[in-house]
C-alpha positions as CSV (number, residue, x, y, z in Angstrom):
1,X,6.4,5.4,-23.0
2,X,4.1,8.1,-24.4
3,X,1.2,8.8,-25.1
4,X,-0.2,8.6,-29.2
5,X,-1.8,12.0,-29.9
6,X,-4.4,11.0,-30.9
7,X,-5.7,9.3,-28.0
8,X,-8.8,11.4,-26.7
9,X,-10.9,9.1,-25.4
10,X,-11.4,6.1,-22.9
11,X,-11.9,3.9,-26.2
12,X,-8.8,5.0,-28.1
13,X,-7.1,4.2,-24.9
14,X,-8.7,0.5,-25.3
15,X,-7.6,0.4,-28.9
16,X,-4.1,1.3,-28.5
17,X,-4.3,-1.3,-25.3
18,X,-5.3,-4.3,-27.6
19,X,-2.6,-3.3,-30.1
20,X,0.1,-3.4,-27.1
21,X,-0.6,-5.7,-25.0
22,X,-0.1,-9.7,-25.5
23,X,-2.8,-12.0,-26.2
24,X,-2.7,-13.9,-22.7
25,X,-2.5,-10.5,-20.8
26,X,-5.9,-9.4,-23.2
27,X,-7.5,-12.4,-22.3
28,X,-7.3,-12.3,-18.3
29,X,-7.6,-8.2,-17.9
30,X,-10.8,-8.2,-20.1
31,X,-12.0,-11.9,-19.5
32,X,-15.7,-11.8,-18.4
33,X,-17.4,-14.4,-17.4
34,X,-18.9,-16.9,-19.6
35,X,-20.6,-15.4,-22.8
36,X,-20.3,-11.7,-21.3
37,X,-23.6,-10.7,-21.8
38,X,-23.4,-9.1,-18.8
39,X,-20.5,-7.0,-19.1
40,X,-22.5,-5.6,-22.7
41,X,-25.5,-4.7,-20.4
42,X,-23.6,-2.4,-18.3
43,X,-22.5,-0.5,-21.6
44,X,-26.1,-1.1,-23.4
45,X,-27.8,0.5,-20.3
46,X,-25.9,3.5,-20.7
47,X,-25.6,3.7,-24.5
48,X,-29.8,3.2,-24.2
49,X,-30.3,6.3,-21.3
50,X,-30.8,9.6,-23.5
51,X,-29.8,13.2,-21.8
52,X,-32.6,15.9,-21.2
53,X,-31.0,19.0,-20.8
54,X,-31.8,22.3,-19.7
55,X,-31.1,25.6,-21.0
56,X,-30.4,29.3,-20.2
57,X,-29.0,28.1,-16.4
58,X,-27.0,29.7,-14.3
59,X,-23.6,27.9,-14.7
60,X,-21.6,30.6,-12.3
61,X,-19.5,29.1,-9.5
62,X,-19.8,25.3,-11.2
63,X,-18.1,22.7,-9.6
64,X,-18.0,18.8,-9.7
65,X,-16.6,18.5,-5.9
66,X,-18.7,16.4,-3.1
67,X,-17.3,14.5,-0.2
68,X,-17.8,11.1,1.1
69,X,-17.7,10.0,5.0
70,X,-16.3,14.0,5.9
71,X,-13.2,14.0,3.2
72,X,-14.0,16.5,0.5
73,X,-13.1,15.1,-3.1
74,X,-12.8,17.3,-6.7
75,X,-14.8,14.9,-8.5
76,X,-17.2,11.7,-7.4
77,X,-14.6,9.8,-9.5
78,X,-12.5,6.7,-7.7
79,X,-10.2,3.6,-9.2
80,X,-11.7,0.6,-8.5
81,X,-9.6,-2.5,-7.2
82,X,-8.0,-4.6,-9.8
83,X,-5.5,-7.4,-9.6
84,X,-1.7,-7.1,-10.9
85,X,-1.1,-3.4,-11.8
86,X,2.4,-4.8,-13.0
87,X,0.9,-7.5,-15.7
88,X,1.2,-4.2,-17.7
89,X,3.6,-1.6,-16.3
90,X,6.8,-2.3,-14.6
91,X,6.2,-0.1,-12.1
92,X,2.4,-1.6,-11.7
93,X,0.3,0.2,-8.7
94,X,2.7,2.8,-7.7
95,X,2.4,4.5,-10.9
96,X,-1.7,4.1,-10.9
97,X,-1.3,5.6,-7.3
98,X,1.0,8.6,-8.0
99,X,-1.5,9.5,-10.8
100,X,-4.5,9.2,-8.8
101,X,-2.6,12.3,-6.9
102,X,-2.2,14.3,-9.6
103,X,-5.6,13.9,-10.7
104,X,-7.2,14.4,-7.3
105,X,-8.3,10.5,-7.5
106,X,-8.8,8.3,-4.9
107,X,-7.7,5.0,-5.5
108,X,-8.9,1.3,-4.1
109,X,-5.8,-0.8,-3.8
110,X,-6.7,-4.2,-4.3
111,X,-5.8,-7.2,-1.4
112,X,-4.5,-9.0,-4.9
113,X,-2.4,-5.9,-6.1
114,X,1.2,-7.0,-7.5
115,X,2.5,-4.3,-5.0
116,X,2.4,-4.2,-1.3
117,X,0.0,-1.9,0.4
118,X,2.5,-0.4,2.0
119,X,4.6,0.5,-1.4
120,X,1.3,2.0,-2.7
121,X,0.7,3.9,0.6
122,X,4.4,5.7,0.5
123,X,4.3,7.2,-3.3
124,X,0.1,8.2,-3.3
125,X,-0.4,11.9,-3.2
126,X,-4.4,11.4,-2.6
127,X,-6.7,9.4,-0.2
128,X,-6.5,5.5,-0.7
129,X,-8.9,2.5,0.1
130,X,-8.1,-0.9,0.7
131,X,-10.2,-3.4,-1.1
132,X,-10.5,-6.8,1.0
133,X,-11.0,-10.5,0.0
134,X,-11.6,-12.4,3.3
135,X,-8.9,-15.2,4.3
136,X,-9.3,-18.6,5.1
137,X,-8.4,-17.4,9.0
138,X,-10.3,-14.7,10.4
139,X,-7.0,-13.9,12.0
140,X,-5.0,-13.6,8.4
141,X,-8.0,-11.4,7.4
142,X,-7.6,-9.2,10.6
143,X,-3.7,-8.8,9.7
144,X,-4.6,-7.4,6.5
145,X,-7.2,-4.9,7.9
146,X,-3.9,-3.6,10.4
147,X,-1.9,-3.2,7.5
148,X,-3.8,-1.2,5.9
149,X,-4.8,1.2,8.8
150,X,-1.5,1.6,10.0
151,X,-0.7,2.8,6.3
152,X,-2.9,5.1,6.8
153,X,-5.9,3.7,4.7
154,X,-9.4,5.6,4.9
155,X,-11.5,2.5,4.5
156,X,-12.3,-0.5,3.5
157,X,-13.8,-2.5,0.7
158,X,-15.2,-5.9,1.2
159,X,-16.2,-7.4,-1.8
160,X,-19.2,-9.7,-1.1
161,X,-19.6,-11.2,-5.2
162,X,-17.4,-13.9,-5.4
163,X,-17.1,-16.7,-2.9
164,X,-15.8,-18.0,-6.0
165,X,-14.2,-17.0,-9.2
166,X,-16.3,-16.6,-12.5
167,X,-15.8,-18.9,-15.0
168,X,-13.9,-16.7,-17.5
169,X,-14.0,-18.8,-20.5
170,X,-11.8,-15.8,-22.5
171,X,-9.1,-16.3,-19.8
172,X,-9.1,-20.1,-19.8
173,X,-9.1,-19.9,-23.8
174,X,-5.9,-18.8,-23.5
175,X,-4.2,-20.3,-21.3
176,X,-3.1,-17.2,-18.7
177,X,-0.8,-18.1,-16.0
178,X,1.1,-15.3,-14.0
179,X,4.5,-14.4,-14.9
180,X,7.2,-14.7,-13.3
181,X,7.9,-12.1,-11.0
182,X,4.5,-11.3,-10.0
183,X,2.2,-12.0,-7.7
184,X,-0.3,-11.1,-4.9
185,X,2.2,-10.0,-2.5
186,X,-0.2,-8.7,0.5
187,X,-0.6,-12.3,0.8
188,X,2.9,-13.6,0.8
189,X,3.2,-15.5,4.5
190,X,-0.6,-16.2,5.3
191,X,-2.0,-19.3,5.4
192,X,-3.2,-21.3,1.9
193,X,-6.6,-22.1,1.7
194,X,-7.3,-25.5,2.5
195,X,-9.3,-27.7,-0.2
196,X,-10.8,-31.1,0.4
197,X,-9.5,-33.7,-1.8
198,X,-11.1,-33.9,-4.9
199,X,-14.2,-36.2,-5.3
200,X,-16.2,-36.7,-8.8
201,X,-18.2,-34.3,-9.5
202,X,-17.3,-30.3,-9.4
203,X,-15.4,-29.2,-6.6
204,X,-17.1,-26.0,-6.0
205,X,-19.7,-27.4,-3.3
206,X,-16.5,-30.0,-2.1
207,X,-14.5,-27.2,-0.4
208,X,-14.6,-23.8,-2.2
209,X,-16.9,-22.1,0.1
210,X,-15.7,-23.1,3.3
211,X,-14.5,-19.8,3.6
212,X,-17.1,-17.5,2.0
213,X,-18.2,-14.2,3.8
214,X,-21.5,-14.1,5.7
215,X,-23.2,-11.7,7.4
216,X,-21.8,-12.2,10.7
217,X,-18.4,-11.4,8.7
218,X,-19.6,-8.7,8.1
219,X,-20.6,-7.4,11.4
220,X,-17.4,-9.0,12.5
221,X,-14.9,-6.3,10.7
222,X,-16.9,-3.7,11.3
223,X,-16.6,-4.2,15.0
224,X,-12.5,-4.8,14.5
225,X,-11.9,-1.1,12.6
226,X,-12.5,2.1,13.1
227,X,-12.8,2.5,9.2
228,X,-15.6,3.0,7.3
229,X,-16.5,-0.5,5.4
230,X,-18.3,-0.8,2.1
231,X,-19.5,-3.7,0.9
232,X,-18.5,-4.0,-3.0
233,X,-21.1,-6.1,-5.2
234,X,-24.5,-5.2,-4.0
235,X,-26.8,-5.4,-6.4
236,X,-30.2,-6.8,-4.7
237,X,-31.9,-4.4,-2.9
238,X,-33.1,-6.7,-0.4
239,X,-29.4,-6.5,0.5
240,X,-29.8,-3.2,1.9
241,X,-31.2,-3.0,5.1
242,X,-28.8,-6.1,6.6
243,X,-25.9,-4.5,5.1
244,X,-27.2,-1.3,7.1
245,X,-27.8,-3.6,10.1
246,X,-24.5,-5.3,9.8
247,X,-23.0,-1.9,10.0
248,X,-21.8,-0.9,6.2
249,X,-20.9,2.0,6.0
250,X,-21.4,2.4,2.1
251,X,-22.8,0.5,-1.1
252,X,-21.0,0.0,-3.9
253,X,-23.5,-1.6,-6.3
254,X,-21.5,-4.0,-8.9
255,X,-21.8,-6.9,-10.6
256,X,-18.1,-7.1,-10.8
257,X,-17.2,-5.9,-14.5
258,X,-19.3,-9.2,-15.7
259,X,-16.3,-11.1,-14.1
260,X,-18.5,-13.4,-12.3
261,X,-22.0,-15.0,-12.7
262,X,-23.0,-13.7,-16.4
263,X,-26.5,-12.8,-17.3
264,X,-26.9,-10.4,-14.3
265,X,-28.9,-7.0,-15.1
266,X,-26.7,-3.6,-15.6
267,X,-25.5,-2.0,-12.7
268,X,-27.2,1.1,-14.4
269,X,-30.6,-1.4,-14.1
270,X,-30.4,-2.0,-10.7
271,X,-28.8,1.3,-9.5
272,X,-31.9,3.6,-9.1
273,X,-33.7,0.8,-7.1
274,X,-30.4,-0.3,-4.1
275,X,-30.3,3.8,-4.3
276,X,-34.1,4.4,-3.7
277,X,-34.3,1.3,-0.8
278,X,-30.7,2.9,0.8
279,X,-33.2,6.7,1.0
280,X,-29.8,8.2,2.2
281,X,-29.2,6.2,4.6
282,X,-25.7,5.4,4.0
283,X,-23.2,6.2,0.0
284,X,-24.5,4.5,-2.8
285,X,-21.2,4.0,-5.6
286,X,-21.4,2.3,-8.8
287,X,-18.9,0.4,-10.4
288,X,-19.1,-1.2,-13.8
289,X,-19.0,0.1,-17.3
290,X,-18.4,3.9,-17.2
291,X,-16.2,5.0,-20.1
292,X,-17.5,8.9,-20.4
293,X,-18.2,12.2,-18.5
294,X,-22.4,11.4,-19.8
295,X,-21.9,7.9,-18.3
296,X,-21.1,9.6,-14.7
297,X,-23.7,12.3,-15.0
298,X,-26.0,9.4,-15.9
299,X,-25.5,7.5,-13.1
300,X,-25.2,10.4,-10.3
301,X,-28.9,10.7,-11.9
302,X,-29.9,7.1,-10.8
303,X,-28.8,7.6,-7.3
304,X,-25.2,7.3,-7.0
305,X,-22.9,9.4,-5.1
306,X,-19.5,8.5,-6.9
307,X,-18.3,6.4,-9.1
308,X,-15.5,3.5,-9.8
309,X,-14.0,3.3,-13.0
310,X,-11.8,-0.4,-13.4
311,X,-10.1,-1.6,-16.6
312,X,-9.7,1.7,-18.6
313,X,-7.1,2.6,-15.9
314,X,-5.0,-0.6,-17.0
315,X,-5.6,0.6,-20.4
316,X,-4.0,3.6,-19.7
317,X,-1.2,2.4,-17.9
318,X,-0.4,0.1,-20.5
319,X,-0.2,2.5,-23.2
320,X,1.4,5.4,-21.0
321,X,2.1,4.6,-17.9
322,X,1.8,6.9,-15.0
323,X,1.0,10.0,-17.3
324,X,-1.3,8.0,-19.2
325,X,-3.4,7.2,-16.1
326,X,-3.4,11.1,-15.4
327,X,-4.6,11.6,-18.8
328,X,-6.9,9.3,-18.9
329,X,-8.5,10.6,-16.0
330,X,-8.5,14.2,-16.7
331,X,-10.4,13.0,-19.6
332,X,-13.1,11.6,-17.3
333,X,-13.1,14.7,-15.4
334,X,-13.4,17.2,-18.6
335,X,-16.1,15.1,-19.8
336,X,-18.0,15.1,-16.9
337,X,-17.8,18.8,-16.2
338,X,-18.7,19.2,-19.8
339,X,-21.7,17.1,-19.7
340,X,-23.2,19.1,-16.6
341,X,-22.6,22.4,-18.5
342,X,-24.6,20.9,-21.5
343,X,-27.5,19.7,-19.7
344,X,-27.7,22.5,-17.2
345,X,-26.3,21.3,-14.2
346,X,-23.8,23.7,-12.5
347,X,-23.4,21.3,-9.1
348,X,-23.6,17.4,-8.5
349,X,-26.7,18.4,-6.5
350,X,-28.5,19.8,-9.2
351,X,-28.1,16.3,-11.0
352,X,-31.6,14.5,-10.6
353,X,-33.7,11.8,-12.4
354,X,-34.8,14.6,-14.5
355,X,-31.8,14.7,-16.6
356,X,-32.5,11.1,-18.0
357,X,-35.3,11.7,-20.9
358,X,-37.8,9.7,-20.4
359,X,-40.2,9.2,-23.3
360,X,-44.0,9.4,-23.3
361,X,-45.6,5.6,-23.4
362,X,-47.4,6.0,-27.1
């Protein structure tokens, strides 16, 4: 499996993907929910934010490193948590895993990945996070949590956005059922979730949310680990301070790839005002719609101190695999370090509101 020449970009990576992969596979990796209007607006909001350079800086010494909760990393660039690595590589999460090393990437494993934690854990060459969907039993929950420390995890990523799936109207379309063969295998031997008999009438308010995290979860895990825990799907800023109190330890603001309730604002929309209620109190990461280096720069601008970057990793793996993944994010990297030479930036901390132009009100 190589990689075409000329594939230069996140979008030729996306082109050569929809070539490749099967319609069904298409359907449920870039199913969004509903009419997708959201997913758009996290690219629109980008595609609308103009750069204001500076010139004649001093650019010795430049460097896109920072560090978040004490571990120094190259580049404010993560893998975000997505499902079933192996719908599109044999070798599925391992191989996203082993490029995140290369690459200097850390990765967020997801609790739905199609390879155990532990499988993950033994090939990575780079820091890894463990993203977490609370179980039916706190107990079954908890297990998960030890599993991942043990392997040696460095924290932990509750997602808070869906105490129920989307309605992805793409997926459903066409018909996507898992193949044989895979499956969410962190799960294999808990406990099913329960589901009161059906009724007429939807069964989302007959059972669904039985289970559903709450604030108290929250304060709950963070009193079981010692790792940091970051609460994946802020987007409210009223969130902040009881995610502070509850003990978070980061944001990550994201309306989950437009995967779940559809006509939500851009994560680029919403970023600059969790950022400005957090004031440094605790990370602010955004996740949801980057696709170049002037996307990042953009939104280390609007108050975020890294970044997640979701289905152009499956893109990559599907067209090259491991290497491809390693491409694809030394492309990210290169354009990132070659959008803070253009505008003038030599460090992340020299990255400011200032770099977003913003036009006089005629």
């Amino acid at each position: 499996m190589s990689v075409p020449a000329d594939t230069v970009s996140l979008y030729d990576y996306e082109r050569h993907f929809t070539a490749r992969v099967d319609a069904a596979t298409r359907a449920y990796i870039a199913g969004t929910g509903a009419d997708g209007i959201t997913r758009q607006a996290n690219r629109d909001a980008y595609d609308r934010m103009r750069l204001m350079p500076r010139a004649l800086r001093d650019l010795s010494g430049a460097s896109a490193a920072t560090s978040l909760f004490g571990q120094a990393m190259p580049y404010p660039i993560l893998i975000a948590p997505m499902a079933f690595h192996r719908l599109v590589h044999r070798d599925g999460e391992r191989a996203t895993a082993q490029a995140a090393g290369l690459t200097g990437t850390w990765m967020t494993v997801s609790t739905q990945s199609s390879v155990t934690l532990e499988e993950v854990a033994a090939v990575a060459g780079g820091p890894l996070w463990f993203q977490l969907y609370t179980q039916p039993r706190p107990e079954d929950t908890l297990a998960l949590v030890r599993r991942a420390e043990a392997a040696g995890y460095r924290a932990l990523v509750l997602t808070v956005d869906a105490p129920v799936s989307g309605l992805r109207n793409i997926e459903q379309r066409a018909g996507f059922r898992l193949p044989d063969g895979i499956a969410p295998v962190n799960l294999a031997g808990l406990a099913p979730d329960s589901f009161t008999p059906p009724r007429p009438g939807s069964p989302v308010f007959q059972g669904m949310l039985h289970a559903a995290a709450t604030w108290d979860t929250v304060r709950w895990l963070c009193a079981e680990t010692r790792l940091p825990v970051l609460l994946k799907g802020i987007m409210n800023p009223d969130d902040v301070d009881p995610a502070i109190e509850a003990g978070a330890a980061g944001i990550i603001v994201s309306n989950h790839g437009g995967r779940t309730l559809d006509t939500l604002p851009a994560v680029a929309e919403v970023l600059p005002l969790v950022a400005a209620r957090a004031a440094g109190r605790l990370p602010i990461l955004a996740d949801g719609g980057i696709r170049r280096g002037t996307d990042i720069l953009k939104a280390l601008a609007l108050g975020a101190d890294a970044v997640l970057v979701g289905q152009p990793v499956l893109h990559a793996l599907a067209v090259g695999g491991m290497a491809g993944v390693a491409h694809m994010l030394t492309i990210l990297q290169t354009e990132l370090e070659v959008a803070m030479a253009l505008s003038g930036r030599a460090r992340l901390a020299d990255i400011d509101r200032s770099v977003i132009f913003d036009p006089p009100r005629i």
